[in-house]
Structure formats: C-alpha cells, structure tokens
Kinemage of the C-alpha trace (Angstrom):
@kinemage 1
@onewidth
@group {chain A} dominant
@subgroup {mainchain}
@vectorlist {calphas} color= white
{ca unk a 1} P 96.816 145.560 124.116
{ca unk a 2} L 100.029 147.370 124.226
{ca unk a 3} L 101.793 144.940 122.438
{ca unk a 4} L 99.646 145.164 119.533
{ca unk a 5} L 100.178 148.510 119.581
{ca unk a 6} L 104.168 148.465 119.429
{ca unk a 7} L 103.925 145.807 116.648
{ca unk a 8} L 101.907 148.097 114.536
{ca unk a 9} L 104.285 151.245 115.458
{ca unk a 10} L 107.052 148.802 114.669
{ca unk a 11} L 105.782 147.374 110.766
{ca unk a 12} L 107.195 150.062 108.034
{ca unk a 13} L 103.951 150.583 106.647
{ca unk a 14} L 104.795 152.941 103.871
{ca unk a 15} L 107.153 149.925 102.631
{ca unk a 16} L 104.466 147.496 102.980
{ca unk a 17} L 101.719 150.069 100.985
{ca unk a 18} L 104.274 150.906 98.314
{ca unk a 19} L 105.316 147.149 97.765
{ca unk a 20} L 101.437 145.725 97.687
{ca unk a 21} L 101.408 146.487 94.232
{ca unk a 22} L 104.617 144.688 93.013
{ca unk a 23} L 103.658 141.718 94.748
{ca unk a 24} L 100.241 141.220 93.424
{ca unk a 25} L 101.334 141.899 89.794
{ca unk a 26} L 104.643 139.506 90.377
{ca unk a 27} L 102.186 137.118 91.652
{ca unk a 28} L 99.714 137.346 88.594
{ca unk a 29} L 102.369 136.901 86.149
{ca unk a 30} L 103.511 133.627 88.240
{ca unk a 31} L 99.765 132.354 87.709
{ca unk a 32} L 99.850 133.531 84.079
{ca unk a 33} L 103.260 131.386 83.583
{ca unk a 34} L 102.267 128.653 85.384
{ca unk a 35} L 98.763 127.821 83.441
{ca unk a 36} L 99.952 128.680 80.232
{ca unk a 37} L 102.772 126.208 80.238
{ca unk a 38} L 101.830 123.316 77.794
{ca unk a 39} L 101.611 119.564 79.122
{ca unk a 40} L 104.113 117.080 77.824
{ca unk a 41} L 103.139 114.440 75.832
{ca unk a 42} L 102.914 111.039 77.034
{ca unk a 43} L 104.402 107.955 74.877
{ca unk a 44} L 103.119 104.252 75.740
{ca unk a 45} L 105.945 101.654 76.347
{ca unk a 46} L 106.495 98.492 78.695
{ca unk a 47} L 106.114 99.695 82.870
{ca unk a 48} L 109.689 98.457 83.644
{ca unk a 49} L 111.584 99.928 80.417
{ca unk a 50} L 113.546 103.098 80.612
{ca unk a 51} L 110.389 104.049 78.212
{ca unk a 52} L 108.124 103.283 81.247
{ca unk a 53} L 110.359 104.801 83.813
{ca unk a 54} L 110.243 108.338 81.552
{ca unk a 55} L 106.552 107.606 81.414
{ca unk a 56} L 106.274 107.666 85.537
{ca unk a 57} L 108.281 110.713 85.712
{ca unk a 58} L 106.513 112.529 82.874
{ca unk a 59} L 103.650 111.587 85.170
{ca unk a 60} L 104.803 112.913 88.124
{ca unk a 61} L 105.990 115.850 86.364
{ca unk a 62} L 102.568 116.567 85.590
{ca unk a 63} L 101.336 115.900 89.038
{ca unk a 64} L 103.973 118.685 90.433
{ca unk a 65} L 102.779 120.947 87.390
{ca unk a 66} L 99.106 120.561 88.574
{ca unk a 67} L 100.256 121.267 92.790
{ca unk a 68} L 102.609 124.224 90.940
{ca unk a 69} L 99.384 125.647 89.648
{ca unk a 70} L 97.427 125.748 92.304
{ca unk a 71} L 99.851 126.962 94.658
{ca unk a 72} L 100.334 129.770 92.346
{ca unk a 73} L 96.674 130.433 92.216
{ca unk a 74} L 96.606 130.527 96.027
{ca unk a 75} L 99.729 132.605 96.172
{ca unk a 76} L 98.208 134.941 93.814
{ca unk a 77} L 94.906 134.948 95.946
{ca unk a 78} L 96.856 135.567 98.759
{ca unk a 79} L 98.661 138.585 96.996
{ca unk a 80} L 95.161 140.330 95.930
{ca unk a 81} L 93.819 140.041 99.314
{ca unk a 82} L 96.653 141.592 100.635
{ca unk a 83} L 96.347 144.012 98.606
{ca unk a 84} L 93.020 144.844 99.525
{ca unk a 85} L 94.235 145.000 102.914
{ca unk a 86} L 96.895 147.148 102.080
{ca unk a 87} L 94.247 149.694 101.061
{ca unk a 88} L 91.536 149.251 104.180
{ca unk a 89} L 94.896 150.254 106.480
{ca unk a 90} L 95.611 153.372 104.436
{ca unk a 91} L 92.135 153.953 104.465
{ca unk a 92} L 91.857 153.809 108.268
{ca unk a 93} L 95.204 156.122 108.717
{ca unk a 94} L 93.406 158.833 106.760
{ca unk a 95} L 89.772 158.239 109.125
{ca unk a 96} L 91.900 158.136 112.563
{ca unk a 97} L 94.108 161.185 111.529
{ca unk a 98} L 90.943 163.251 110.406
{ca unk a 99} L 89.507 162.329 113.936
{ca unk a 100} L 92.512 163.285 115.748
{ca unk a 101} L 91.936 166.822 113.869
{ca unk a 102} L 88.627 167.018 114.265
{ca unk a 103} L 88.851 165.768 118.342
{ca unk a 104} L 91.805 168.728 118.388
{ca unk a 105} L 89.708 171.450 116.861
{ca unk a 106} L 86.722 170.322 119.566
{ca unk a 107} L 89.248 170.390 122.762
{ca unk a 108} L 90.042 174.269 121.204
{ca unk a 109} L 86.675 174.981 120.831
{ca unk a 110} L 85.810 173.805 123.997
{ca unk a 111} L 88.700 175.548 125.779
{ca unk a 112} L 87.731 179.094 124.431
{ca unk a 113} L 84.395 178.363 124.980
{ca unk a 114} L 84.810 177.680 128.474
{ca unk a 115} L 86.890 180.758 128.973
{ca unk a 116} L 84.119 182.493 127.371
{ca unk a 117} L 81.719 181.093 129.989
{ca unk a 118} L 83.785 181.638 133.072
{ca unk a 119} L 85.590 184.940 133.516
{ca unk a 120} L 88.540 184.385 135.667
C-alpha cells in the first residue's frame, strides 16, 4: 500500500493535467492526417516485372497505410481516455482536500466542544 502511495506522491501531476490536453488534440490531428490521406492508384502489369514488383509494394504500402490508421485511431482513443482520466484525478484532489477541511473543522469543533463539556 505504501508503495502506491510514494508512486502517486512521486508522478508530477500538474505536468501530467496541463499536458492531457496537448496530447489528445496532437493525437486527433494524427487520426485526421492519417484517414484523409488518399490511396495510390494501382496499375496492372506482369507479377515478375518491375511493373509487378511496384504493384506488390504499392500493395503493401496500402496494407501499412490501413495498420497506420488504426493505430492512430487507437492512439487517439488512448489519448481521450486519458484525458478523461486526467479529469476524474483532479476531480478527486478537489473531493479529498474538501474532506481534509471539512475532517479539520470537525476535530476543532470537537476539541472546543469537549472543553466546553469538561471544565478542567
């Protein structure tokens, strides 16, 4: 348990909040780039030409577009969620710090309430 604890003590998370941003929209225009990129055309010629050699690697080409795409999309997936994750953090620093207030203003209350109760 305490190690989880001096990992999170140890991540900069002001950096991380600050940078979510950038990295989603850096990772939106890579999907944007990616899919808009138009497909070569293909020309038919004999399989062991140098016509039907360009024809394999224009095919391939278009295979690593394809895997290019989607690991863009999952890159950019990857960016939103963290993102959203990003958010529920900063969300739970504000709820733990308004509990440490509120548990503070309870231990005072309950301190001059108990001198209140027993005269020394």
């Amino acid at each position: 348990m305490a190690a989880w604890l001096t990992a999170f003590k140890v991540i900069p998370w002001a950096d991380v909040i600050a940078a979510a941003p950038t990295v989603a929209r850096g990772a939106k225009k890579l999907w944007h780039s990616v899919r808009d990129q138009p497909p070569d055309s293909k020309s038919g010629s004999v399989a062991g030409s140098p016509e039907g050699r360009l024809d394999a690697l224009e095919a391939q080409l278009d295979d690593l577009r394809k895997e290019l795409a989607a690991s863009s999309e999952l890159i950019s997936s990857l960016a939103e969620q963290n993102a959203r994750l990003v958010e529920a953090v900063g969300i739970l620093r504000v709820r733990t710090r308004t509990l440490l207030v509120a548990t503070i203003v309870a231990f005072g209350l309950l301190v001059v309430l108990g001198a209140l109760i027993l005269p020394a």
